[in-house]
C-alpha positions in Angstrom: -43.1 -40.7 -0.5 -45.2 -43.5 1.7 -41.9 -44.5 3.4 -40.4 -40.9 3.9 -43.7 -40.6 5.5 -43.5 -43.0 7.7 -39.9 -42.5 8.6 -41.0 -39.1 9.8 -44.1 -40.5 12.5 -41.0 -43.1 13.4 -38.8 -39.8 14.3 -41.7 -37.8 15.9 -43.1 -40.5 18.1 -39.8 -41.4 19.5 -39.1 -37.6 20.4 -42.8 -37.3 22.1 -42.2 -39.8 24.8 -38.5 -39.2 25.8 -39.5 -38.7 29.1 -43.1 -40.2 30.3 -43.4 -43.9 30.5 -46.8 -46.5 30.4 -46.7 -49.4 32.5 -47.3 -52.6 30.4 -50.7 -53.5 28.7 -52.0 -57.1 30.0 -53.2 -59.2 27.2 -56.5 -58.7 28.3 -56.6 -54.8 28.3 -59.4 -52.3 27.1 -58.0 -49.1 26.0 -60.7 -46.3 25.6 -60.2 -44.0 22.5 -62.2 -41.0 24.1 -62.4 -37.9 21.9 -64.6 -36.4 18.7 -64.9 -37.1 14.9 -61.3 -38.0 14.8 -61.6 -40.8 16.9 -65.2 -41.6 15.3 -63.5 -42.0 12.4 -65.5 -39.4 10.2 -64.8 -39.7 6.4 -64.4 -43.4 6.2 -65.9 -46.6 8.0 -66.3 -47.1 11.5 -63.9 -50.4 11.0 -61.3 -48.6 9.4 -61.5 -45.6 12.5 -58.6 -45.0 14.0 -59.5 -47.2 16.8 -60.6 -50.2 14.6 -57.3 -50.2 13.3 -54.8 -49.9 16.5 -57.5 -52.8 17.9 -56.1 -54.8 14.9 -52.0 -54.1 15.4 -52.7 -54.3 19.1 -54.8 -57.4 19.6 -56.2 -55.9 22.7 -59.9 -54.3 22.8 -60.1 -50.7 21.9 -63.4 -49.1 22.7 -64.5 -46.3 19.7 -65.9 -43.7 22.2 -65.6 -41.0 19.8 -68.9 -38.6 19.2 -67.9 -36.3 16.6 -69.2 -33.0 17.2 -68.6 -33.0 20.7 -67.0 -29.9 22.6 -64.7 -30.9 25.8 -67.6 -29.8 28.3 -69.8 -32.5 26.9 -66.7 -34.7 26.9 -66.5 -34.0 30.7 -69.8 -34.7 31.3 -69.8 -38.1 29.4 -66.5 -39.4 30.6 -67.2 -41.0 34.1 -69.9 -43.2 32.7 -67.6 -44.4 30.4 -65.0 -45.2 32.9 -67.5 -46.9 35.2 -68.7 -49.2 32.0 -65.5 -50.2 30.5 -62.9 -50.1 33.1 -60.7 -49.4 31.0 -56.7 -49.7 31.4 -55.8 -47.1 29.5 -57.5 -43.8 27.7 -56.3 -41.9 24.5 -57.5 -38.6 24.8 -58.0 -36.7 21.6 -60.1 -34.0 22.7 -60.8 -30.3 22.0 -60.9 -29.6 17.9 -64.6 -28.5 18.0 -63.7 -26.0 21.1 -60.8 -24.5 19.1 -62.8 -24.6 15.9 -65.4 -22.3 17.6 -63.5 -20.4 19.7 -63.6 -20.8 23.1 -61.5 -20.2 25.7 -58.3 -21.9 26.2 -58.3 -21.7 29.7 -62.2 -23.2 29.6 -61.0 -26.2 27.0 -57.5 -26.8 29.2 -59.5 -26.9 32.4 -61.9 -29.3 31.0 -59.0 -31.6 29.8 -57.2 -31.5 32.7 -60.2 -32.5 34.4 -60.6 -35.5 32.2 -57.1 -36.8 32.8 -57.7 -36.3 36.5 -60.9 -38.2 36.4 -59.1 -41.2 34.7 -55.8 -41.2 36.8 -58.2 -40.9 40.2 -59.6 -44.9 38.6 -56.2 -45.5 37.9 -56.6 -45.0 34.2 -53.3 -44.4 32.4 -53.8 -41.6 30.3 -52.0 -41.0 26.7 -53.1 -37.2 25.5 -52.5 -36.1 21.5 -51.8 -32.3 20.4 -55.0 -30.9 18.0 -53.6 -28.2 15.8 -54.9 -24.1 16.3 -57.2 -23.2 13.9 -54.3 -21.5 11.7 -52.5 -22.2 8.5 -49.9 -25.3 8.8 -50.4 -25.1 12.5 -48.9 -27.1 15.2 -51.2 -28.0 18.4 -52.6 -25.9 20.8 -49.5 -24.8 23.5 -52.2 -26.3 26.4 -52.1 -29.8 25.4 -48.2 -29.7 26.1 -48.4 -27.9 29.2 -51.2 -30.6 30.1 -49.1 -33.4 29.4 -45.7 -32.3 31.3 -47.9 -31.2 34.5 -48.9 -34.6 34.7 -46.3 -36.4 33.1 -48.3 -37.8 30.4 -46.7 -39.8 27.1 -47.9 -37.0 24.1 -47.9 -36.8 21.0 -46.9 -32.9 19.8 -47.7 -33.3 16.0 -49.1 -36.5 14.8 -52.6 -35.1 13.6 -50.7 -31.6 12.6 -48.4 -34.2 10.2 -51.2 -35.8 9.3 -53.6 -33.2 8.8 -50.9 -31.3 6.0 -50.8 -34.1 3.4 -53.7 -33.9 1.6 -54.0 -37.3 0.4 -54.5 -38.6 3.9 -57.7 -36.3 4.0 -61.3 -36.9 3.5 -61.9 -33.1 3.9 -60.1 -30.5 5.5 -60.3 -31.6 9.1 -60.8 -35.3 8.8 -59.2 -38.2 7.5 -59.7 -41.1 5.0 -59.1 -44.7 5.3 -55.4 -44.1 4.7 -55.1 -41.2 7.1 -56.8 -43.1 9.7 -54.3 -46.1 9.0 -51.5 -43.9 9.7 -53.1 -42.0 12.5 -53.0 -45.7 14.3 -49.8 -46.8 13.0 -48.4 -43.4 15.1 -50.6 -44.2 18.3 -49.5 -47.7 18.1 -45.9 -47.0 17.7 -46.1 -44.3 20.8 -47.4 -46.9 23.1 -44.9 -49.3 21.8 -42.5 -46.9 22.5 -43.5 -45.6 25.8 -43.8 -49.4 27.0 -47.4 -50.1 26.8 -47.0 -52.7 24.4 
């Protein structure tokens, strides 16, 4: 079951970044993991985040900038700072689970992400965005994320935290991962930027 998991990221990832490329990583690259409890890590150690773990298959330095909690205006608000401290070559952005969870606008929450990748390409930050699911039953992400990503040409992931998020024994509850989710969470990531030519 492990493998036939894993066999399906492989398949996923590799259909996510058909189209948008990364230019190579030097080995002294900072990647910034910006988002909320996800990339926090909530529901196991902080060295076992998501973050912690693609730092290890990487060997490059990946900041943990995740604040769980946090809604994509505060995000927005908290990014530049960021930028300005890290300098960072690259961003993940996993950003906007606690707007959908409460139900705010999807125009507000894709305006605010949009912002964010703007922001980061503006400091010539290379930007890799992930889908979060709708709050529904078996859901895939939000349609804005995808939209986001082919307006400006990002390398996305569709459904890695939707896959994820359906196998319960990945789960620490019903929105967050354990140690093993988070493993596979960073396998994915690191595979999509291996793919896309970051790495």
């Amino acid at each position: 079951m492990q493998r036939l998991l894993l066999i399906l990221l492989a398949s996923l990832t590799l259909t996510a970044c058909d189209s948008a490329k990364l230019e190579p990583l030097p080995r002294d690259a900072v990647i910034l993991a910006f988002g909320d409890s996800l990339t926090a890590g909530v529901g196991t150690t902080k060295n076992k985040s998501y973050p912690a773990v693609l730092q290890s298959l990487s060997g490059l330095d990946v900041i943990n900038a995740g604040i769980s909690g946090e809604v994509t205006s505060d995000g927005l608000e908290r990014l530049p700072g960021l930028i300005r401290e890290h300098n960072p070559d690259l961003m993940i952005l996993i950003e906007g689970g606690n707007d959908i969870l409460r139900n705010k606008n999807y125009d507000l929450i894709q305006s605010n992400l949009e912002q964010m990748i703007q922001l980061a390409k503006s400091r010539h930050v290379q930007v890799v965005l992930l889908g979060v699911p709708e709050k529904k039953l078996l859901s895939s992400s939000a349609p804005f994320y995808k939209e986001l990503a082919e307006k400006h040409q990002l390398v996305y992931h569709h459904d890695l935290i939707s896959n994820l998020l359906r196998t319960r024994s990945l789960k620490s509850d019903p929105i967050h991962f354990n140690e093993q989710g988070y493993q596979k969470m960073a396998e994915g990531i690191y595979q999509l930027l291996t793919e896309s030519g970051a790495l």
